[in-house]
PyMOL CGO cylinders between C-alpha atoms (Angstrom):
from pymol import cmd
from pymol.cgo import CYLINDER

trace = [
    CYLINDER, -12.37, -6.10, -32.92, -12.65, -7.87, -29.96, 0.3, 1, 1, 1, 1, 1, 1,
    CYLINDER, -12.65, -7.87, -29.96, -9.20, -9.79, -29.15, 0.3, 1, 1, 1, 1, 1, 1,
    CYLINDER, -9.20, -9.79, -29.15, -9.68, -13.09, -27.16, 0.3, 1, 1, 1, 1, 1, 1,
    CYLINDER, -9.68, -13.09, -27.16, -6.30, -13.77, -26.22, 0.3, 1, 1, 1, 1, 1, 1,
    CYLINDER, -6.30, -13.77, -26.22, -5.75, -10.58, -23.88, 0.3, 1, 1, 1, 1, 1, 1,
    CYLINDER, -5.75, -10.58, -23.88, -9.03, -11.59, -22.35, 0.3, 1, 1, 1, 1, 1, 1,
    CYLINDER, -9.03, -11.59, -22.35, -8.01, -14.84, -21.71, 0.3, 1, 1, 1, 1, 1, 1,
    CYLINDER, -8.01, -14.84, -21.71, -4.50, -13.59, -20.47, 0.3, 1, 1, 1, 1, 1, 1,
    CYLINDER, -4.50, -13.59, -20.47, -6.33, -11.22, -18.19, 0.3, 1, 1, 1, 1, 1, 1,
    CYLINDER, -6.33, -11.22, -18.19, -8.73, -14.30, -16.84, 0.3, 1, 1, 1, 1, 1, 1,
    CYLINDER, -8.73, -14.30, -16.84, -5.37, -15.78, -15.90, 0.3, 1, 1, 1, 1, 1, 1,
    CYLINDER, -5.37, -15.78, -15.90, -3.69, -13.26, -14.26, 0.3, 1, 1, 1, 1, 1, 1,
    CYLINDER, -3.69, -13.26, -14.26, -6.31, -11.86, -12.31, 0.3, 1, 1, 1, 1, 1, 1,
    CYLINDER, -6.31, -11.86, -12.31, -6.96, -16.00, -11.53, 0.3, 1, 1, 1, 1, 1, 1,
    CYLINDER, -6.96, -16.00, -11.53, -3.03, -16.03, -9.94, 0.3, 1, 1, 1, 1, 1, 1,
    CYLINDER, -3.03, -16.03, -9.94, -4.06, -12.74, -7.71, 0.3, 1, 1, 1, 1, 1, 1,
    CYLINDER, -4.06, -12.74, -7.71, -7.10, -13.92, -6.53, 0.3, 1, 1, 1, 1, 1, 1,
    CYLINDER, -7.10, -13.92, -6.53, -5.21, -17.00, -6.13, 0.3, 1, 1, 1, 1, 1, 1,
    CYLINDER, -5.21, -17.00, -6.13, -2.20, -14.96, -3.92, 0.3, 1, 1, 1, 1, 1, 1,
    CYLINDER, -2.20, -14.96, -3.92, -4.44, -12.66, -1.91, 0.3, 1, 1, 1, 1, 1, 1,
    CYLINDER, -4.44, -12.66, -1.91, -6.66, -16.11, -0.66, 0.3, 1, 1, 1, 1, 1, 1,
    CYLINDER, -6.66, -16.11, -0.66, -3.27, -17.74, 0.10, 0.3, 1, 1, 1, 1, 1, 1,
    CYLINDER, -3.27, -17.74, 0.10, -2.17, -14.28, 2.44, 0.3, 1, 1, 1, 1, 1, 1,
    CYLINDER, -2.17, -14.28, 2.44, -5.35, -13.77, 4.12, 0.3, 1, 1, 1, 1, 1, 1,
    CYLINDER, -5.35, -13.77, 4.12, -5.41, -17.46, 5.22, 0.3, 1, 1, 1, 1, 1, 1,
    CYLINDER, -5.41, -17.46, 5.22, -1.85, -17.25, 6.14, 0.3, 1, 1, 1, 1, 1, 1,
    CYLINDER, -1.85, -17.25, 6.14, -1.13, -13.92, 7.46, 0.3, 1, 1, 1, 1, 1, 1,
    CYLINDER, -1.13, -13.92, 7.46, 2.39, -14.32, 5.99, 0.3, 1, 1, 1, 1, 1, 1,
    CYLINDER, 2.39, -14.32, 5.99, 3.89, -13.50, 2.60, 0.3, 1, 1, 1, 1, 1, 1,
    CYLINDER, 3.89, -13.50, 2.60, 7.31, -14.94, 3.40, 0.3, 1, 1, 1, 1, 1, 1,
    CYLINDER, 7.31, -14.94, 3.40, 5.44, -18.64, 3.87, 0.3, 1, 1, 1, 1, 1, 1,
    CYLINDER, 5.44, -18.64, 3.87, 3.65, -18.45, 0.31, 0.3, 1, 1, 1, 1, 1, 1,
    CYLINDER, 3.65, -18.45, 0.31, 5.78, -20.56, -1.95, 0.3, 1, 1, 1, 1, 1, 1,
    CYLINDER, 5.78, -20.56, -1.95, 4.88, -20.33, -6.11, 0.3, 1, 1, 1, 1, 1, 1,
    CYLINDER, 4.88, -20.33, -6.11, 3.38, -23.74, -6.23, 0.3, 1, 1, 1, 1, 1, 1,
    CYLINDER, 3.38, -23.74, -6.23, 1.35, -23.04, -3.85, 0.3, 1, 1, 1, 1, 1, 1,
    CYLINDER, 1.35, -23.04, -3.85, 0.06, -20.30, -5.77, 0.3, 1, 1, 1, 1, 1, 1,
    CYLINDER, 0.06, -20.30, -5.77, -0.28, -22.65, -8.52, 0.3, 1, 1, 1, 1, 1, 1,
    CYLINDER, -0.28, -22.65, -8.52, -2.00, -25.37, -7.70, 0.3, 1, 1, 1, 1, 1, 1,
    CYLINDER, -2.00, -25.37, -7.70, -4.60, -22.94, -5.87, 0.3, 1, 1, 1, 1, 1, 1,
    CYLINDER, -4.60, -22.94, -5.87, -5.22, -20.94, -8.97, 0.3, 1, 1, 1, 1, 1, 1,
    CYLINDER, -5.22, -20.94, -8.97, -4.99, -24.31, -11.12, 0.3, 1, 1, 1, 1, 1, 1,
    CYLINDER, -4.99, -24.31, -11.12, -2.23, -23.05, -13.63, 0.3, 1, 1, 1, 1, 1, 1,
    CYLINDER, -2.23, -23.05, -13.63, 1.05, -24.21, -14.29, 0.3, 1, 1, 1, 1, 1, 1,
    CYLINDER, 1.05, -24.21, -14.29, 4.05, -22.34, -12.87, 0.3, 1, 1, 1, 1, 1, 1,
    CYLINDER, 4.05, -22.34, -12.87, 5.35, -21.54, -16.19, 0.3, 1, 1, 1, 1, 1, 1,
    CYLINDER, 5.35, -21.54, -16.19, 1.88, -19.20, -16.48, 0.3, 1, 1, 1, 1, 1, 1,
    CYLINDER, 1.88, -19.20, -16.48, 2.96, -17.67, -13.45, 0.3, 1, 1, 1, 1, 1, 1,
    CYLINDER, 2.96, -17.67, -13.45, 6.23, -17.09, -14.26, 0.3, 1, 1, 1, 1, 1, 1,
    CYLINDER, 6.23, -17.09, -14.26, 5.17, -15.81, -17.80, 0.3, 1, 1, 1, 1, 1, 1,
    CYLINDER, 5.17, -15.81, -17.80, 2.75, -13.36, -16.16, 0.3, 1, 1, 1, 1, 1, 1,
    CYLINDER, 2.75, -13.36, -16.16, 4.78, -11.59, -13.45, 0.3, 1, 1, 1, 1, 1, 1,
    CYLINDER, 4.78, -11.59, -13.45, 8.45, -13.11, -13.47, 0.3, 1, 1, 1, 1, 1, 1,
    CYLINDER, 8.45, -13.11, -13.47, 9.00, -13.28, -10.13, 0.3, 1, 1, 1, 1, 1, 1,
    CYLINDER, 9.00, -13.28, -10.13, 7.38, -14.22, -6.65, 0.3, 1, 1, 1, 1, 1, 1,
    CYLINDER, 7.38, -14.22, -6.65, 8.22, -10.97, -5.28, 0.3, 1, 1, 1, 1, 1, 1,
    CYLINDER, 8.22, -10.97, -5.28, 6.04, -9.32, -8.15, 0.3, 1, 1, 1, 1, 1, 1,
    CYLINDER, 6.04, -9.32, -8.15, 3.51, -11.14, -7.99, 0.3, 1, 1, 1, 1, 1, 1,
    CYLINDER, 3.51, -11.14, -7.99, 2.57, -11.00, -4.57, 0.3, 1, 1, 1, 1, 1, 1,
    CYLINDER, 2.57, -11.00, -4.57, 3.50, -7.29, -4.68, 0.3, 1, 1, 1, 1, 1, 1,
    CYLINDER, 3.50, -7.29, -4.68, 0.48, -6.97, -7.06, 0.3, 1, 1, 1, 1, 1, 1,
    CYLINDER, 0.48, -6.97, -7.06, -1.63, -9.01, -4.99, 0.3, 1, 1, 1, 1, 1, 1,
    CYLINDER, -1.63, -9.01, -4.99, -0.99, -7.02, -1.75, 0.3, 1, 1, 1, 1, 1, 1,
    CYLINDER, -0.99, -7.02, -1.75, -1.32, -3.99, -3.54, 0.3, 1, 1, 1, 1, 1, 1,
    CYLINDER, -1.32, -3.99, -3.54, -4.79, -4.71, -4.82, 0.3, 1, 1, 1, 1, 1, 1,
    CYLINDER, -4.79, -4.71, -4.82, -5.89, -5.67, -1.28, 0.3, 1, 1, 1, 1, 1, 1,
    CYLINDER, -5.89, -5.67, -1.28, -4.63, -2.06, -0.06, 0.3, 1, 1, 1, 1, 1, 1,
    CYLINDER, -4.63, -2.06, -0.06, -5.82, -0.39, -3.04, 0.3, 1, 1, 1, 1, 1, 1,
    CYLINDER, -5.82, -0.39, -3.04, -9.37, -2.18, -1.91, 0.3, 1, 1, 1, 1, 1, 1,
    CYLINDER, -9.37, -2.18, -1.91, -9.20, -0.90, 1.78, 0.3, 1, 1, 1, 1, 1, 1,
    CYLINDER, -9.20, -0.90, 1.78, -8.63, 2.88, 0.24, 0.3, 1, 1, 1, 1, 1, 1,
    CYLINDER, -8.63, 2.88, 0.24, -10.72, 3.14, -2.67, 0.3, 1, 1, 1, 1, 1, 1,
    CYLINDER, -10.72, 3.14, -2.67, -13.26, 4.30, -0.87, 0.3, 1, 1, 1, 1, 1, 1,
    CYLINDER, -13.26, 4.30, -0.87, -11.36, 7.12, 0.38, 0.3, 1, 1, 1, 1, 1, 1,
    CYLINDER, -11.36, 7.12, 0.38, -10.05, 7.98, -2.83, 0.3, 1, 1, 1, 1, 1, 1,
    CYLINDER, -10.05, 7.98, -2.83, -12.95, 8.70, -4.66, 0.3, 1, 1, 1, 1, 1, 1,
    CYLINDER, -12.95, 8.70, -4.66, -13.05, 12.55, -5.53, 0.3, 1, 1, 1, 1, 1, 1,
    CYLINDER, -13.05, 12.55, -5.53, -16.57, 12.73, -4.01, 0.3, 1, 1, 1, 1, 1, 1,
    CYLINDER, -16.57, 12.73, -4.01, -15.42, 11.29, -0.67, 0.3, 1, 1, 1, 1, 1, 1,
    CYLINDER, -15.42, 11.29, -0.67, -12.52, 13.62, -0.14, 0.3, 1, 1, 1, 1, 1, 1,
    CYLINDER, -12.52, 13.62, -0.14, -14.56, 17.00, -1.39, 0.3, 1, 1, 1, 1, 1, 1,
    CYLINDER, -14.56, 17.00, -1.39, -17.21, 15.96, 1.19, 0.3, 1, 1, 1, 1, 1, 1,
    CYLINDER, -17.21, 15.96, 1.19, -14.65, 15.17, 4.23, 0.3, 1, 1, 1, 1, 1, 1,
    CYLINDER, -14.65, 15.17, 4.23, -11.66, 17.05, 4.89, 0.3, 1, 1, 1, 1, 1, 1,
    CYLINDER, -11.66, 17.05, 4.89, -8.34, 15.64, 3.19, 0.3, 1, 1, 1, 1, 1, 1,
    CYLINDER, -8.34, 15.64, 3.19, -6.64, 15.63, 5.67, 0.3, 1, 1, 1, 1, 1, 1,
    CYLINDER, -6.64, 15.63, 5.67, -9.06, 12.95, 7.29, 0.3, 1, 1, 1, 1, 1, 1,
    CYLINDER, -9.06, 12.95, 7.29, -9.00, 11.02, 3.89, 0.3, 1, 1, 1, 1, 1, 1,
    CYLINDER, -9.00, 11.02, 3.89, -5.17, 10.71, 4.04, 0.3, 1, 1, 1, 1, 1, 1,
    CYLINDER, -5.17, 10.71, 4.04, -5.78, 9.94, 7.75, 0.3, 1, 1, 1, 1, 1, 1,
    CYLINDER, -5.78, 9.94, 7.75, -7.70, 6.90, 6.87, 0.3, 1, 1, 1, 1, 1, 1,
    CYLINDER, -7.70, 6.90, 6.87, -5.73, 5.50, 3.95, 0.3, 1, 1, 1, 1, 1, 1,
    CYLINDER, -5.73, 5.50, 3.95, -2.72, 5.84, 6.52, 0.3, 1, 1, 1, 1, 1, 1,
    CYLINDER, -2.72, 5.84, 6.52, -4.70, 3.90, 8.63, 0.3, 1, 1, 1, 1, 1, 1,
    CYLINDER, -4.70, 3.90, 8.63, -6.55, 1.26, 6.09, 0.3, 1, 1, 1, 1, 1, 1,
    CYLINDER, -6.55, 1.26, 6.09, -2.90, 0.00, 4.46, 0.3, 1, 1, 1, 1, 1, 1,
    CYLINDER, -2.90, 0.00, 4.46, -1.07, 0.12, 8.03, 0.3, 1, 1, 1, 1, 1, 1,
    CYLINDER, -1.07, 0.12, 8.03, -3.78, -2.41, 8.72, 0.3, 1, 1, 1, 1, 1, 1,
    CYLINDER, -3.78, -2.41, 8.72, -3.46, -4.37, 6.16, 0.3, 1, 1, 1, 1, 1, 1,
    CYLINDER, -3.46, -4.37, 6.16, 0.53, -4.38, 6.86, 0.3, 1, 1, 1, 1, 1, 1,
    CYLINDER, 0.53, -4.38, 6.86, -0.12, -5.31, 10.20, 0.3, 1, 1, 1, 1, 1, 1,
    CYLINDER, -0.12, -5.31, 10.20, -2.66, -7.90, 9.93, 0.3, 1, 1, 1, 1, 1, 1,
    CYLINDER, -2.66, -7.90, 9.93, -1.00, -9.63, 7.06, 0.3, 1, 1, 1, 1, 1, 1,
    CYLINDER, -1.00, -9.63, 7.06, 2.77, -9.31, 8.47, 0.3, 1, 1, 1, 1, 1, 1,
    CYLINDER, 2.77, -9.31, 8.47, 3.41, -7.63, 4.62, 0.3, 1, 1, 1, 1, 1, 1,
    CYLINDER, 3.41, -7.63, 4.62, 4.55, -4.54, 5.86, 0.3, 1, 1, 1, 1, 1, 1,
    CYLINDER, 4.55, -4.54, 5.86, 8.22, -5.54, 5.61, 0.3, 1, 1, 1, 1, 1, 1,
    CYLINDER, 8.22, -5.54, 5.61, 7.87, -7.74, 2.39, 0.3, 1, 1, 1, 1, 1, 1,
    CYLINDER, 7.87, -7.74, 2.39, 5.92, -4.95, 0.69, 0.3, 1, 1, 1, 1, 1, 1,
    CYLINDER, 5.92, -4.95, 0.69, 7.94, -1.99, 1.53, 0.3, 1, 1, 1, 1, 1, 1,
    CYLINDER, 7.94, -1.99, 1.53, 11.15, -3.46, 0.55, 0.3, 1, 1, 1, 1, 1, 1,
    CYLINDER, 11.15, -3.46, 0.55, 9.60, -4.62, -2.87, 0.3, 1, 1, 1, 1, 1, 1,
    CYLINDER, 9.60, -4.62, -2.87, 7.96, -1.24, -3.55, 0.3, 1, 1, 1, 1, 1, 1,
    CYLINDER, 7.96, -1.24, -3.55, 11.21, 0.82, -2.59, 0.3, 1, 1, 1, 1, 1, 1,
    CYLINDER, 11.21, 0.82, -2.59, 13.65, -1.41, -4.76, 0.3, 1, 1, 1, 1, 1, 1,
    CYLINDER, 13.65, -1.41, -4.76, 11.50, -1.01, -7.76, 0.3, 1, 1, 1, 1, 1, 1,
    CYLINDER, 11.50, -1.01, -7.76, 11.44, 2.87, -7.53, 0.3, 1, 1, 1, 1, 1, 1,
    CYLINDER, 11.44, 2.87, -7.53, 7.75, 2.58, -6.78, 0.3, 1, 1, 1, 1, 1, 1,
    CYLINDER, 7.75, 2.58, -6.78, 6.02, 5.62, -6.32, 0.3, 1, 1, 1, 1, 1, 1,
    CYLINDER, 6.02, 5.62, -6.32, 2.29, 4.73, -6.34, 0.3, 1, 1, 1, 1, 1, 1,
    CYLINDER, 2.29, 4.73, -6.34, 1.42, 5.33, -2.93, 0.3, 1, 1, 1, 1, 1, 1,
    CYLINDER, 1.42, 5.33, -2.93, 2.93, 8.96, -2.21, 0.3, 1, 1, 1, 1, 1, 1,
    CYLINDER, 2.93, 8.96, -2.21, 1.09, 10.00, -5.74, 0.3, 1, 1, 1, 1, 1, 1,
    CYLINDER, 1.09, 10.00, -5.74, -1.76, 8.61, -4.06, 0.3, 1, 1, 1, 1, 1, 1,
    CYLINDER, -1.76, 8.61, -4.06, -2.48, 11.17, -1.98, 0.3, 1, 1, 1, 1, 1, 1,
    CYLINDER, -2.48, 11.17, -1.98, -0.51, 14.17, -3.65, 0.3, 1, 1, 1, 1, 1, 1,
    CYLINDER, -0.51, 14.17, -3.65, -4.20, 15.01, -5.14, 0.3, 1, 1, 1, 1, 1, 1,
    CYLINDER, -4.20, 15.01, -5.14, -5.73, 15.28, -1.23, 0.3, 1, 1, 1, 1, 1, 1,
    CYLINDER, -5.73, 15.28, -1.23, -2.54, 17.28, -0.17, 0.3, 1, 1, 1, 1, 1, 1,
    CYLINDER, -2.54, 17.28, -0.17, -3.00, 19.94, -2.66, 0.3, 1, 1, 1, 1, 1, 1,
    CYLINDER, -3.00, 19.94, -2.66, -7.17, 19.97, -1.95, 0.3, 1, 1, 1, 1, 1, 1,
    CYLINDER, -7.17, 19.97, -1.95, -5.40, 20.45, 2.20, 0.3, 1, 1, 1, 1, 1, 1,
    CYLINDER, -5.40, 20.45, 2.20, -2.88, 23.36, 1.10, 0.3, 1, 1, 1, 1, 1, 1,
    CYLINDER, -2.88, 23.36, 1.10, -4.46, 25.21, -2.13, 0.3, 1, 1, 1, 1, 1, 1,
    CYLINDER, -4.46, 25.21, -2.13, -2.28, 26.90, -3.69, 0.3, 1, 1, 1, 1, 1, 1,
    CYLINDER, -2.28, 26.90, -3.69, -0.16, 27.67, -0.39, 0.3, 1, 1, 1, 1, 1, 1,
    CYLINDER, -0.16, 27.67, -0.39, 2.26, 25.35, -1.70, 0.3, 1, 1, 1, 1, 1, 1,
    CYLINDER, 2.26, 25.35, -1.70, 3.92, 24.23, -5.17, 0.3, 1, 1, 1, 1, 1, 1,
    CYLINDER, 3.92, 24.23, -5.17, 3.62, 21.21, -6.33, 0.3, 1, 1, 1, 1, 1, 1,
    CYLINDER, 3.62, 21.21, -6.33, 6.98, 19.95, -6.23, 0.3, 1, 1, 1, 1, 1, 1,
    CYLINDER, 6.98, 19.95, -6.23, 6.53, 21.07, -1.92, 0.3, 1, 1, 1, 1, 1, 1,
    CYLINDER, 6.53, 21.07, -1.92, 3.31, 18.71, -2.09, 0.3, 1, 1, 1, 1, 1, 1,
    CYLINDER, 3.31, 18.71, -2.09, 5.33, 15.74, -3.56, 0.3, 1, 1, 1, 1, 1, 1,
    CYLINDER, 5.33, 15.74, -3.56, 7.85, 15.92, -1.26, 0.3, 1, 1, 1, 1, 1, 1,
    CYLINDER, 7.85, 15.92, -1.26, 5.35, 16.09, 1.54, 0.3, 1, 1, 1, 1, 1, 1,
    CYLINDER, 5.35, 16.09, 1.54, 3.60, 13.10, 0.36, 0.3, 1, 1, 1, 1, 1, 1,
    CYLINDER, 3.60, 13.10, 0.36, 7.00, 11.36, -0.35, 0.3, 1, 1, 1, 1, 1, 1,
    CYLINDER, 7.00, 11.36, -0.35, 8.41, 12.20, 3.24, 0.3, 1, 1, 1, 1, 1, 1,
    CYLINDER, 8.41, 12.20, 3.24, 5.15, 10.95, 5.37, 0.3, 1, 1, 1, 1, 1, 1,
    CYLINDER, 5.15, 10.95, 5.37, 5.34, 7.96, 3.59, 0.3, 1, 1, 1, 1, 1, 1,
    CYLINDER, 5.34, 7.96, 3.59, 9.15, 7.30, 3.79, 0.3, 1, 1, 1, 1, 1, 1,
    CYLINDER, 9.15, 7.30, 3.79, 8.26, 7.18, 7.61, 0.3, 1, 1, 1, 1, 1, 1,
    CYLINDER, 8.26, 7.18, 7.61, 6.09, 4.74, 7.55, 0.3, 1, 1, 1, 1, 1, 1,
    CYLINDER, 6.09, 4.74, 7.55, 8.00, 2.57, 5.38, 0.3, 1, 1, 1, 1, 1, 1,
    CYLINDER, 8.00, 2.57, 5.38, 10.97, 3.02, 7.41, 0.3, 1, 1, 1, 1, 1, 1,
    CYLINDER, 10.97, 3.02, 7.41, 9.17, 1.95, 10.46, 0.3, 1, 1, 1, 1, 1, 1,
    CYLINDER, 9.17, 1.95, 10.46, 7.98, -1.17, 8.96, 0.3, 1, 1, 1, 1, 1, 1,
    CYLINDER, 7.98, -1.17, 8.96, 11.38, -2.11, 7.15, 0.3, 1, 1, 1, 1, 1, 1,
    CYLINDER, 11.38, -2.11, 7.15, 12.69, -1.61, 10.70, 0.3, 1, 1, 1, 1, 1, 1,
    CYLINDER, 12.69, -1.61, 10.70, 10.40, -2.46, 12.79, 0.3, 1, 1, 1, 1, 1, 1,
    CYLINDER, 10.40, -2.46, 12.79, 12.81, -3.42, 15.49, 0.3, 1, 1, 1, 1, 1, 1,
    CYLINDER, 12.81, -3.42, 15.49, 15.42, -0.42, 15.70, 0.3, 1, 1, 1, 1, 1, 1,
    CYLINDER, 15.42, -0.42, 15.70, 12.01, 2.07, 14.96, 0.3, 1, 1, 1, 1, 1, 1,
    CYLINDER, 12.01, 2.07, 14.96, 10.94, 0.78, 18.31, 0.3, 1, 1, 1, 1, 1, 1,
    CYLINDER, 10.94, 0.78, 18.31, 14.54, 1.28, 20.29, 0.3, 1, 1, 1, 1, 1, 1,
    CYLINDER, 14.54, 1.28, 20.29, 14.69, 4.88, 18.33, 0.3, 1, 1, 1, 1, 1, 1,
    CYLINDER, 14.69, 4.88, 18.33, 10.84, 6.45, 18.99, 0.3, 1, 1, 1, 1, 1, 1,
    CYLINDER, 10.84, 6.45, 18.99, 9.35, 3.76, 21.35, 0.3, 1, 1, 1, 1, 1, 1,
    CYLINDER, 9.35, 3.76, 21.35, 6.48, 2.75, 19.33, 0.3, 1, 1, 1, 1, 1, 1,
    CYLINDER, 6.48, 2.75, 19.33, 5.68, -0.82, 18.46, 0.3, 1, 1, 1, 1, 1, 1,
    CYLINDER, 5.68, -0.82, 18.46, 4.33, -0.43, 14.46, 0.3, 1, 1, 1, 1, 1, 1,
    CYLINDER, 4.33, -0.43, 14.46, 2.38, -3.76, 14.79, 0.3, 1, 1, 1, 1, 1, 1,
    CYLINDER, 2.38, -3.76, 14.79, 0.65, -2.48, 18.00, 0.3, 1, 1, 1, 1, 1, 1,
    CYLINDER, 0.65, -2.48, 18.00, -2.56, -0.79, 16.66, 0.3, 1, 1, 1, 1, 1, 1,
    CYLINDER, -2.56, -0.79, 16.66, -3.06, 1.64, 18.91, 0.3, 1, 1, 1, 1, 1, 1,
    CYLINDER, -3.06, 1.64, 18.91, 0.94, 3.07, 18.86, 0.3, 1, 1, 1, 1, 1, 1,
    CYLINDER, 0.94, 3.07, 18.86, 0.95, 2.89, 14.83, 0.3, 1, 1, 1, 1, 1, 1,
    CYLINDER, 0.95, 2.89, 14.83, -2.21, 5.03, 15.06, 0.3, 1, 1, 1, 1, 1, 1,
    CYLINDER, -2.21, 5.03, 15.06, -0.12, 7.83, 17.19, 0.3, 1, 1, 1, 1, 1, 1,
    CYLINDER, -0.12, 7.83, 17.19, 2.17, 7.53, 14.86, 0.3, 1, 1, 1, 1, 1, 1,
    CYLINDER, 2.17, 7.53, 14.86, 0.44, 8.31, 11.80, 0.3, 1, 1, 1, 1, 1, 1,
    CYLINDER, 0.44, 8.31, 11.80, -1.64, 10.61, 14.04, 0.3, 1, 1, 1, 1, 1, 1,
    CYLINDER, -1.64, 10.61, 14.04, 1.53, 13.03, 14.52, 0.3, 1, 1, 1, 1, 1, 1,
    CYLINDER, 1.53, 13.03, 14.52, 2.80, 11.82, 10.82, 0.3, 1, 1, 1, 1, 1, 1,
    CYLINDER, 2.80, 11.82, 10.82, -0.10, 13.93, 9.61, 0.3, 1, 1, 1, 1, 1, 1,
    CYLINDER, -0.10, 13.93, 9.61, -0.58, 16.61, 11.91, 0.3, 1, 1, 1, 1, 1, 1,
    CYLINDER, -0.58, 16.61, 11.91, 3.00, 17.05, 11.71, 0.3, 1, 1, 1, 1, 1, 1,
    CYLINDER, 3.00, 17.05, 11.71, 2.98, 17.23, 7.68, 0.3, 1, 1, 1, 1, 1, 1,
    CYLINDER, 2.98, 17.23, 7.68, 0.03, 18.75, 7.12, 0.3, 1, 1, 1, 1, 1, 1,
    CYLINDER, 0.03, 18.75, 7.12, -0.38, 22.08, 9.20, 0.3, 1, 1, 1, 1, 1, 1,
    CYLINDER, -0.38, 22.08, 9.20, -3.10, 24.69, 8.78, 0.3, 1, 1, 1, 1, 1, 1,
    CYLINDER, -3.10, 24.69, 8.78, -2.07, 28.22, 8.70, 0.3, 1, 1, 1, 1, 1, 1,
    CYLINDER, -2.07, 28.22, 8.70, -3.69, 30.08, 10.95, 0.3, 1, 1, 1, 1, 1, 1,
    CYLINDER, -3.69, 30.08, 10.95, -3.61, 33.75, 11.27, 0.3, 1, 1, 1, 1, 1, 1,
]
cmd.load_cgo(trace, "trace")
């Protein structure tokens, strides 16, 4: 049976995202996006909103992490990574969300959100093209911690920015710095053996 309602709910929500992600890319700035705002460009009433994801801070959570999840789909795609080397792959989703960070000033806003709700999507992310790098050279408790700890770095540097910069020197919304740094990030995290 087909149930209209959680279609309609659906049409709604994914209306409020569209709505959010419109509002960021023609602002550049999460901080400046009020909830009416949102509202009147989605055409919904702020109770829907609220009914739908509770708080600002969720909702445009969800709508920054659909852009990101956008820029690295394609590099997620079990086809890509068998045909490119994972280490690459993880390379360019560093890259394709630091972008996004960058270019939208979210970095801060997103980070913050994502570690006070315990969220643990993006290091799971690329757990699967860690263990395709290592094999079975490492457990898989070693791989989640490596995921986990490259990412805590780049969070860190975007939740401080400033004091990153006094402490290693690099500028995280300079493109070509935050590249070295995920550059040595991975190379540093994800080392062939060689015998």
């Amino acid at each position: 049976m087909f149930n209209m309602e959680i279609v309609m709910k659906t049409d709604v929500k994914e209306k409020i995202i569209r709505a959010t992600i419109e509002l960021l890319e023609e602002r550049n700035d999460a901080e400046s996006i009020t909830m009416r705002m949102i509202a009147d460009r989605a055409g919904v009433g702020l109770g829907l909103i609220n009914y739908h994801f509770k708080t600002r801070e969720a909702l445009i959570n969800d709508a920054i992490g659909q852009m990101m999840f956008h820029a690295v789909k394609p590099h997620l795609s079990l086809q890509s990574s068998m045909d490119s080397d994972p280490k690459e792959a993880i390379r360019s989703i560093f890259k394709a969300t630091s972008d996004i960070g960058a270019r939208y000033a979210l970095g801060r806003f997103a980070v913050q959100y994502a570690l006070l709700q315990g969220n643990m999507e993006v290091p799971a992310m690329i757990v699967p093209l860690i263990r395709q790098f290592y094999g079975k050279r490492k457990d898989d408790l070693e791989i989640r911690l490596i995921a986990f700890s490259m990412v805590t770095v780049m969070q860190v540097a975007y939740i401080r920015d400033d004091a990153f910069r006094l402490y290693a020197g690099l500028e995280i919304h300079n493109e070509q710095m935050r590249n070295e740094l995920i550059d040595r990030i991975i190379d540093q995290y994800l080392v062939s053996e060689e015998k």
